[in-house]
N, C-alpha and C positions, 0 to 999 in steps of 0.2 A: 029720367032723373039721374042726377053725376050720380058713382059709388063714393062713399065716403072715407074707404078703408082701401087698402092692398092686399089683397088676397094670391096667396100662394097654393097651390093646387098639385095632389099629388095624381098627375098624370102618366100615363107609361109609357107613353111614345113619347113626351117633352123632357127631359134634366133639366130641374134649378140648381139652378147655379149660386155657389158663395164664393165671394170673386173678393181679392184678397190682394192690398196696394203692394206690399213686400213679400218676402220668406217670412219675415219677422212675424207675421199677422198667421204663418201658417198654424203653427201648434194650437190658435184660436180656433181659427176654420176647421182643423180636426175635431174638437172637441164640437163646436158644430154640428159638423156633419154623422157624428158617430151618434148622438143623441137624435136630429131631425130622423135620419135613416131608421130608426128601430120605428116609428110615428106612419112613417111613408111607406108604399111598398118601392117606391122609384127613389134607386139613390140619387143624391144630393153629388154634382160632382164639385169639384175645389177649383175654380180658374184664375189668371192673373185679372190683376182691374181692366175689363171692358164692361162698355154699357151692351146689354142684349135687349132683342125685344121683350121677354119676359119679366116679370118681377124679380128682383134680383138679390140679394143680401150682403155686402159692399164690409169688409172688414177691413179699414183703416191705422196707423200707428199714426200718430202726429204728435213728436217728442216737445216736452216742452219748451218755451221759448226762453223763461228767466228760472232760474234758481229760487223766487220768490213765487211763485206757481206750485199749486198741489197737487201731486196727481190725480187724473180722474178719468170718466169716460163718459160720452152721453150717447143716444141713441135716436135717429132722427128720421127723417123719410120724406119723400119730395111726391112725387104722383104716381111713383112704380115702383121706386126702389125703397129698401130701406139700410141706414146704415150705423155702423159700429164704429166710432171714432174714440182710441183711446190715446193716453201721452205714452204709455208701454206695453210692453206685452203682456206682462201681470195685470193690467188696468183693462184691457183686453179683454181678457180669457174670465175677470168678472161680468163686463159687457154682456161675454155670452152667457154666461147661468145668469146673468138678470133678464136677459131677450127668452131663455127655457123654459125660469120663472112665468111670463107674462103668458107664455103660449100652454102651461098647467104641467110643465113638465115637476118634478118634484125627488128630493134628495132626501129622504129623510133621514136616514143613518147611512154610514160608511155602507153597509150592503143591500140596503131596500130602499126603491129609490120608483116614483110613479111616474109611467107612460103613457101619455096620453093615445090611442090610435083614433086616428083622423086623416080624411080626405082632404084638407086645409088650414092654413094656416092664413091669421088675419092681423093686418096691424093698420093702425089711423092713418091716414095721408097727412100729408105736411104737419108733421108736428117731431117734437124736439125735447128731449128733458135730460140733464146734467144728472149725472150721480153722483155725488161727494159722503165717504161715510160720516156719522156722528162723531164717532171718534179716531184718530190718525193711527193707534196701535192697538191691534185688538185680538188676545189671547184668550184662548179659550183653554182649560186643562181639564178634558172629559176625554171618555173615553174613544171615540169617533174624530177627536182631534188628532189623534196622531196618525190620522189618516189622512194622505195629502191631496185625495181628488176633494174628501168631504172638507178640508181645509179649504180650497180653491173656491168649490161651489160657495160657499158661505162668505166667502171672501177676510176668511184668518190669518191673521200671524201666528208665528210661530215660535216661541222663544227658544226653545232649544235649536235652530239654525240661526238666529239673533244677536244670540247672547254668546260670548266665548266664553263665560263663566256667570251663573245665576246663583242666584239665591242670598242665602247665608253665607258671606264666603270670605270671613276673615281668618278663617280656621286655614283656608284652603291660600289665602293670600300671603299666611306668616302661619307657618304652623306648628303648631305648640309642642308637638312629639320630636318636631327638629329642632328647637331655638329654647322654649322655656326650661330644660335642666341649666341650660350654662350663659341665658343669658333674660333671666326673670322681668330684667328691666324692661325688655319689649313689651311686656304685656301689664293687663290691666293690675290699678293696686287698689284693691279694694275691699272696704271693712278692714282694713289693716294690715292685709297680705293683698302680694301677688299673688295672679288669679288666671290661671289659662283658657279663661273663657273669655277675653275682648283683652284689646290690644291698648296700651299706651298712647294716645294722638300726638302727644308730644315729644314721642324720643325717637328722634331725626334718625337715628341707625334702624329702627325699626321702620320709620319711613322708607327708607333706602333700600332696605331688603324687600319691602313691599313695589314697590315701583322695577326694581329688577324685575320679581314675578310678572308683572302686569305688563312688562315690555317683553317676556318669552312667550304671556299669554299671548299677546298682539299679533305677536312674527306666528305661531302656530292654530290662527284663528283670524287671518288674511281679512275675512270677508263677513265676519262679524260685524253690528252694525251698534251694539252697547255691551259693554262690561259692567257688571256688578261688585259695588266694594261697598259691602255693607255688613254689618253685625250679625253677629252668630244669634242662632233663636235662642236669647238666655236674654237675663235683665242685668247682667254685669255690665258695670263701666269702671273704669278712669278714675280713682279719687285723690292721683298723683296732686301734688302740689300746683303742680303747672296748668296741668288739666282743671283743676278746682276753680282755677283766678279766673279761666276760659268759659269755665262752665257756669259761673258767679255773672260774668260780664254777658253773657250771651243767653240767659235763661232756660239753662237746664245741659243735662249729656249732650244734647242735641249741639251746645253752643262748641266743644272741644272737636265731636265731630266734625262738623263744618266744617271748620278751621281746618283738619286735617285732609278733607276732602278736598278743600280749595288747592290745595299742596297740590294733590295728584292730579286734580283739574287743567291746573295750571302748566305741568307736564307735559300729559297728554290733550293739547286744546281742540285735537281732530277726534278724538271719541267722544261718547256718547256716556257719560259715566252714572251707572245707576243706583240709589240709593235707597235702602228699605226706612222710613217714617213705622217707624214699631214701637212698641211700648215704651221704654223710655225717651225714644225719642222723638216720638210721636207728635208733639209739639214743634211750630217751628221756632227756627231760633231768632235772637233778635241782636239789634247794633251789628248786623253782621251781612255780609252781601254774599251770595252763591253766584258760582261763575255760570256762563251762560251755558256749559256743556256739562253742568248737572242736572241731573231728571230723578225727580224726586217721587217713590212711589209708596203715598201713603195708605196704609194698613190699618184700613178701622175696624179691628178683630171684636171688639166687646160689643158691638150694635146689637139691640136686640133685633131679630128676625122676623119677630112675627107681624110688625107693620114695616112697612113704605117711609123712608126716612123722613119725608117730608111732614106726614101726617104721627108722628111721636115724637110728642116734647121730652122727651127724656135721652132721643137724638141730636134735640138742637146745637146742643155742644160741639157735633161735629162740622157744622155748618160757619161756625164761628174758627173752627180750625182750619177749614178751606178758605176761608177769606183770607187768612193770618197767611197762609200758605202762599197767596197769590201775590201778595203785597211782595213776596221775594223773587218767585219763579215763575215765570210762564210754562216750565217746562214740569207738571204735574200730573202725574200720573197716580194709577188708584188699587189696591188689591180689594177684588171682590170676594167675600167666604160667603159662598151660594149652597154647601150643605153643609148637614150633622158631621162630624167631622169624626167622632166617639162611637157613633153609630150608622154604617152606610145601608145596613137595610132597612133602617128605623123610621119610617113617616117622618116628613119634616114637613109641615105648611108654611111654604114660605114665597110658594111659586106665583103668589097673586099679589107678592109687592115687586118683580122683577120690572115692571113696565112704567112703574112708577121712581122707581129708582134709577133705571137709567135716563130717563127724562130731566129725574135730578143729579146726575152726574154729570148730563150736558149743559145742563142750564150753569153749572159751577164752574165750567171752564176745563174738565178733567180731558187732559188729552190721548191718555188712553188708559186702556185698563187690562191687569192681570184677573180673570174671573177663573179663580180655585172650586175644582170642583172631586168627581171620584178621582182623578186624575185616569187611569189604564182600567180603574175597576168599576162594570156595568152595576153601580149600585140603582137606591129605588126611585124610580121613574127617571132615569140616567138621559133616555133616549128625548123625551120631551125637556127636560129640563134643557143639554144642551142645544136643541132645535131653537128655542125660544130664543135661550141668549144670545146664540149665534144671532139671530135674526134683530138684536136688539142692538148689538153692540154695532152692525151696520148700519143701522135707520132707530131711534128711540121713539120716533113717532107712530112706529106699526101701529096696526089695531093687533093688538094682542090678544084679544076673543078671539076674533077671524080667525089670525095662523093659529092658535091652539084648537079652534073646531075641526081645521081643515089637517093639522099635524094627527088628529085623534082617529079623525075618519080615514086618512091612510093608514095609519099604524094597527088602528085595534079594528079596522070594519065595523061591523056590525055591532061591538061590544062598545063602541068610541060615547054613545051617550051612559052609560051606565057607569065608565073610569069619568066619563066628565060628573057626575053627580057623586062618583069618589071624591075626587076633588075638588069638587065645590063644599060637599060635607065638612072635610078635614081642616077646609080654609073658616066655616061655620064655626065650626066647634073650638078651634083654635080662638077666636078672637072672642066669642062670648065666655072663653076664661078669664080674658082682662087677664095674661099672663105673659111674661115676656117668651120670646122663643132663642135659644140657644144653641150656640153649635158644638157645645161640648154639653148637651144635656143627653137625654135619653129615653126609654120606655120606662124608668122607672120613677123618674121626676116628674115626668106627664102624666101617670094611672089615676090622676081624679080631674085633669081638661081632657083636653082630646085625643087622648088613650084609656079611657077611661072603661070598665068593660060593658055598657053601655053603649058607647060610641063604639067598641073593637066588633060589639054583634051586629052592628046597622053597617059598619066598611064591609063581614063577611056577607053579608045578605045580597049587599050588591056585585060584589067579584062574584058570589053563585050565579046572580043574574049574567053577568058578562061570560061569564065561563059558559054557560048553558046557550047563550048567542053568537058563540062561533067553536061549539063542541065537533064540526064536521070538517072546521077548518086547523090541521096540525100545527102551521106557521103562527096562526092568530092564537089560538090555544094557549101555545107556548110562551105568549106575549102575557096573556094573563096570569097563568099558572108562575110567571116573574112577580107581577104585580103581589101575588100570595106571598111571595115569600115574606115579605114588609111585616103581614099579617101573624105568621107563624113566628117570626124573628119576635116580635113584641109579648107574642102570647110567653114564649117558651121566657125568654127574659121576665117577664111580670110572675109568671108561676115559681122562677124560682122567690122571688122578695117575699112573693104570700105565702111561701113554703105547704103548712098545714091548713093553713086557712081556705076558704072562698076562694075559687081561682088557683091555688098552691099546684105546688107538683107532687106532693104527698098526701097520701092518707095513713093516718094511725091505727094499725090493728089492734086487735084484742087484747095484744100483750103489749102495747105502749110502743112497738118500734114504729118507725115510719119508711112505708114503700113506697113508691112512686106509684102513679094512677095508670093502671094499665093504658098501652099502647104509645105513652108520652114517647120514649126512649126511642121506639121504630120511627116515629114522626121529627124527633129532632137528627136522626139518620139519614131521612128522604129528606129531608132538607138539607145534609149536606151535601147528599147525591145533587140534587138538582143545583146550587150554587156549585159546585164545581164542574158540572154542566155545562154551566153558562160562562164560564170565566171568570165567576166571582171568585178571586183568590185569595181574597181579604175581607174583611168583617169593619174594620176600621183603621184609622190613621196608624194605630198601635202597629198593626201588621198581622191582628188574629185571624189563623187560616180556618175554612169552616169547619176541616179535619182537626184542628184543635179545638174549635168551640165544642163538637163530638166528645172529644176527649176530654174538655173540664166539665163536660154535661155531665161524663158518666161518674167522674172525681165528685162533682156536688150531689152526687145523687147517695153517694156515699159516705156522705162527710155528715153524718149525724151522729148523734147520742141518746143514748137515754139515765138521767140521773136522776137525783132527788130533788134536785132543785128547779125541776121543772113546773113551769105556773105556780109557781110559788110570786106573790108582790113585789116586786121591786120599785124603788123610789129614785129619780135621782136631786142627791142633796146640790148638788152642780151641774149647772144645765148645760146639757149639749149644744152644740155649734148649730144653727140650726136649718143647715143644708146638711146633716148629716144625723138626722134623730133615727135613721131607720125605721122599722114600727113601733118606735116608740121602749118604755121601758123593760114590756115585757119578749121584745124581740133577745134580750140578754137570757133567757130561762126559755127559750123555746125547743129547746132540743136538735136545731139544725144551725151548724157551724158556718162561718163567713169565707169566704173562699176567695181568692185574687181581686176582687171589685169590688172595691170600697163603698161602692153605690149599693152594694147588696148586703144588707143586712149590718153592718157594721153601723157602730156608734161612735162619734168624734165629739173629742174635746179638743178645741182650736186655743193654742194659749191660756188654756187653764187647766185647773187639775180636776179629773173625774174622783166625784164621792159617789159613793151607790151605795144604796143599803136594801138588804134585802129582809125579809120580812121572814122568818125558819120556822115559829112556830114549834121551838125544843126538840127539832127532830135530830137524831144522831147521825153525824157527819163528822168525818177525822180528817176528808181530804177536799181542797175548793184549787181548782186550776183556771186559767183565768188566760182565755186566748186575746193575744193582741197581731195589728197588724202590723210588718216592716216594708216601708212603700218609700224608701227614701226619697227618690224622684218626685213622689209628691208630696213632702216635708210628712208623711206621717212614720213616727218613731216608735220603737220600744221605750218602755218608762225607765224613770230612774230610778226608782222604789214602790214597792206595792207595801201598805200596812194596813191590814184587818185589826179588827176590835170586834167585842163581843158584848150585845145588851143583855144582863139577866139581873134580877134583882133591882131593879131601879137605878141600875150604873155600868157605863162603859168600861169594857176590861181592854187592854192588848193584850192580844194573843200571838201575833207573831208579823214578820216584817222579813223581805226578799229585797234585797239591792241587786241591778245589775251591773254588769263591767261596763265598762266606757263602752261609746259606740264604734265602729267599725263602716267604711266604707263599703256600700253591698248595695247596688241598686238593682240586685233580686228580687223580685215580690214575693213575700212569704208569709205564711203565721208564724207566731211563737207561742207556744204555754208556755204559763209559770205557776209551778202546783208550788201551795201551802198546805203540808201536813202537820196536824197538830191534834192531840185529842181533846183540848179545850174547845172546840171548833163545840163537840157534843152538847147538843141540851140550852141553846142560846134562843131566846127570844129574838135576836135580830143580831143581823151582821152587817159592819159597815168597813166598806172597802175603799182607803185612801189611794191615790195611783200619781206618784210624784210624777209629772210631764219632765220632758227635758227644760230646764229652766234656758237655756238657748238653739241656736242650730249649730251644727256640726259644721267649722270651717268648709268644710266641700260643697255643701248645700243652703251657706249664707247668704240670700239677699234680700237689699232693704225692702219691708213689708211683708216679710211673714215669718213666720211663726212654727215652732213643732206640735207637730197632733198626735195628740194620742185617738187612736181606735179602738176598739173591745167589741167582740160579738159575744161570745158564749162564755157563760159562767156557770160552771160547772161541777156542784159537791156530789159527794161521795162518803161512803161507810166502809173503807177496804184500807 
């Protein structure tokens, strides 16, 4: 009976041979041979193209014939041979990790990577199949990316060789520290000043000087294949006269843009010119045409995360923007926000709509995609997240069960069913919240879905199982004891918000102070030992290093009180913003102060003014201090007046009133008190506390849609 397959054979007295049409094909055939050979004990030698008797492995280039031709490669085989036909070398040298792939060889991070050992190797006779990927440009920013064989194997781009200039870069295209003292006009006018955060589209001399830069970028980035001209990460635009008529006619910022785009377009008609689709502009524009050498890369930062775009109507919206999108450009591209961005060692369940989402980026037409992820930094589950995408952004149709059994089972061994019923939990629990998921949320927003402590006892049950399932193995160990950190990162974050409570990181002694729970403080120590271990040298996007999380550990571990007006009632006669109630009224009298993260503990009034009254019970008090937060960067301000009043007697008295100076440019994060000493304070049935808000924003930090917040954590009387 014929054989149905090609079988290669590692024999010692015979050499196969990978026989190779040019030079060109060689750097293929090396990579080749340097993989086959660790498999075999009989090296693989490299020959020019002849047929031999033996089975043979034929690596061909056959450049393309039209400019209307994509590059690719396919893989084929006749009755003995089998062969690697690509249009380049790069197309090539995918060939070979997809022929590696088939025969179980496996890359799974930049440094671990599976060998199969075997006496042969087997492939189908006569048969043939094309590879074309899903998408034409496909970045990955994880950490493992910036590593050029694990870029290769996976078959990535790479924008930082790509790009002569990325990102946000109108700062970098007209920059404001050279141009905006003496010449204002260049740049945006907006809310009624010039505004150094976006550029003018309409003032030709700021054109001119931008197109200079873009021709120096050119000449010093030869080989660069798109340039970036696109908007600083701010919501400033244009609300110049000129720009307004553009922006009136064309349906938004987006429409003045454009128009200025087209300028530069038009300039340069042999680049590639790329533009970020971001908040403002996020919409396309309309009565308006983009030239054919814009690439438009939209940014749909507010998705919720926790389902599959396709399956949440509360996405649909974006689907009607990609249509609106295509109607102008074929040339659309997509940024993907794939983690917590606030938090990277923080659980994010979001890894089970990846497969459903790139299926729905093919089916829209998206021609390639930027996927944001830790970027350099090994945050939680770093290693499987990038494997996946990588794998997706090549083919959308993978079976995505499969490579995640088979990624799990090389990575974790023995532990790999125990992290898969981690994340199958986490993907559970997440979705029976019926809550959206966020990438600037956190462990503190999640502690009653799926961080809940609850859910945080059933994640540790199972990393003890997985831990205790390759306790003999150091490399696999170390995989899990990563996995912990997630664990520990949420605990220590939740114990601060509960402070005294259930869960808290304190206990109140005998005498009313609060200590921390023995052994906390060693535990958030080995945890920064181990993240700096591993390379973790950042906590999140902010840039908190784990040596500083240590260091405001031991700051909040510190930052308490003890007064009279502790647990004492509080009411609030104005209600707070209500993504910032903290625990509530009586988190204001709990004796533990708010520290840099406003997610902790702090109370916000968003556009109104905070009333609170607190319930005293005639106790004697001459002094009430009253901590606010200064977080200018994220519109929350000092007030502009504090006035107490006192109930006794069946009538509100005043008692006294604190104005502050104007505000000041400071985007330091810090507290402030403002003590009210007064001896009327003494002997009141109740105190109510007015807190004038800034009745607008501060020029510097004006834009349309929002608003100054006031914050408050601890309020705090006194008898001294």
């Amino acid at each position: 009976m014929a054989q149905s397959t090609i079988t290669i054979k590692d024999v010692l007295e015979d050499h196969n041979s990978i026989c190779i049409s040019n030079t060109n094909a060689l750097p293929a055939a090396k990579i080749l041979k340097k993989y086959l050979d660790k498999s075999f004990n009989n090296p693989f030698l490299i020959k020019d193209n002849f047929k031999t008797k033996k089975a043979s492995i034929h690596l061909i280039i056959e450049p393309l014939k039209s400019k209307k031709e994509e590059p690719s490669f396919y893989i084929k085989s006749d009755e003995k041979d089998i062969y690697l036909i690509a249009t380049n070398e790069q197309q090539l040298i995918y060939g070979v990790y997809t022929l590696l792939e088939e025969w179980g060889f496996r890359k799974f991070t930049a440094t671990h990577y599976y060998i199969p050992k075997t006496n042969q190797f087997i492939y189908p006779k006569n048969f043939k199949k094309t590879y074309r990927p899903s998408f034409e440009y496909r970045v990955l920013y994880y950490p493992d990316a910036f590593d050029k064989d694990f870029r290769e194997w996976h078959k990535l781009d790479w924008h930082k060789d790509d790009f002569s200039i990325w990102g946000h870069t109108f700062n970098e295209l007209l920059p404001s520290k050279l141009f905006f003292k003496n010449n204002p006009e260049y740049f945006a006018f907006y809310e009624g000043k010039r505004r150094a955060e976006s550029i003018c589209m309409t003032n030709d001399m700021a054109l001119q000087k931008i197109i200079a830069k873009i021709t120096q970028i050119i000449s010093d980035n030869p080989n660069a294949t798109f340039l970036s001209v696109s908007q600083n990460d701010d919501t400033v635009f244009c609300q110049c006269e000129k720009c307004s008529i553009l922006n009136k006619k064309h349906g938004g910022p987006q429409g003045s843009l454009y128009f200025f785009l087209n300028k530069i377009a038009k300039h340069f008609p042999k680049i590639k010119i790329v533009t970020l689709a971001y908040q403002h502009t996020f919409q396309p524009p309309i009565n308006l045409k983009i030239s054919p050498n814009i690439y438009t890369l939209v940014c749909p930062i507010e998705l919720n995360r926790a389902k599959s775009i396709s399956s949440d109507n509360n996405n649909l919206s974006i689907e009607k923007t990609l249509n609106n999108w295509r109607k102008l450009t074929p040339n659309l591209y997509l940024w993907d926000y794939t983690v917590q961005f606030s938090n990277y060692l923080s659980p994010f369940p979001n890894i089970n709509t990846f497969s459903e989402n790139y299926k729905y980026f093919k089916k829209q037409h998206i021609k390639g995609l930027f996927v944001q992820g830790y970027a350099d930094v090994p945050g939680d589950f770093s290693e499987l997240r990038q494997y996946l995408l990588a794998k997706l952004l090549w083919n959308a149709e993978i079976d995505i069960k499969a490579i995640t059994a088979d990624f799990l089972k090389g990575f974790y061994g023995n532990a790999a069913p125990y992290v898969q019923e981690y994340l199958n939990l986490l993907a559970i629990n997440q979705e029976q919240s019926k809550k959206a998921l966020d990438i600037y949320s956190g462990p503190i927003q999640n502690r009653n879905t799926f961080l809940s402590p609850k859910a945080m006892d059933e994640y540790d049950l199972l990393l003890n199982e997985a831990t205790i399932s390759v306790q003999q193995d150091s490399i696999l160990f170390n995989r899990i004891k990563k996995l912990r950190l997630a664990l520990e990162f949420v605990y220590f974050e939740q114990s601060k918000f509960y402070g005294t409570d259930t869960h808290g990181m304190f206990l109140t002694n005998s005498e009313g102070k609060k200590q921390l729970k023995p052994g906390l403080t060693e535990r958030v120590q080995q945890f920064t030992t181990v993240c700096n271990e591993l390379g973790i040298y950042e906590l999140s996007e902010d840039g908190i290093s784990p040596n500083k999380y240590y260091e405001n550990w031991l700051e909040i571990s510190k930052n308490t009180t003890v007064h009279l007006g502790e647990n004492l009632k509080v009411n609030f006669l104005t209600p707070p913003f209500p993504d910032f109630l903290g625990k509530g009224s009586a988190s204001l009298v709990d004796g533990i102060k708010g520290h840099t993260d406003y997610n902790m503990n702090w109370v916000g009034w968003y556009g109104n003014n905070p009333e609170i009254e607190i319930i005293t019970n005639k106790i004697a008090i001459n002094r009430i201090k009253i901590n606010f937060l200064d977080n200018q960067r994220n519109w929350i301000f000092i007030p502009r007046k504090i006035t107490v009043y006192g109930y006794i007697n069946n009538e509100w008295l005043f008692i006294n009133e604190v104005k502050n100076i104007a505000l000041k440019e400071n985007f330091e994060i810090k507290s402030k008190s403002i003590e009210i000493i007064d001896s009327k304070l003494s002997g009141l049935e109740r105190i109510k506390i007015e807190v004038e808000n800034q009745t607008e924003l501060p020029f510097w930090r004006t834009r349309k849609n929002k608003k100054p917040m006031v914050m408050i954590d601890e309020i705090e009387l006194y008898n001294q």
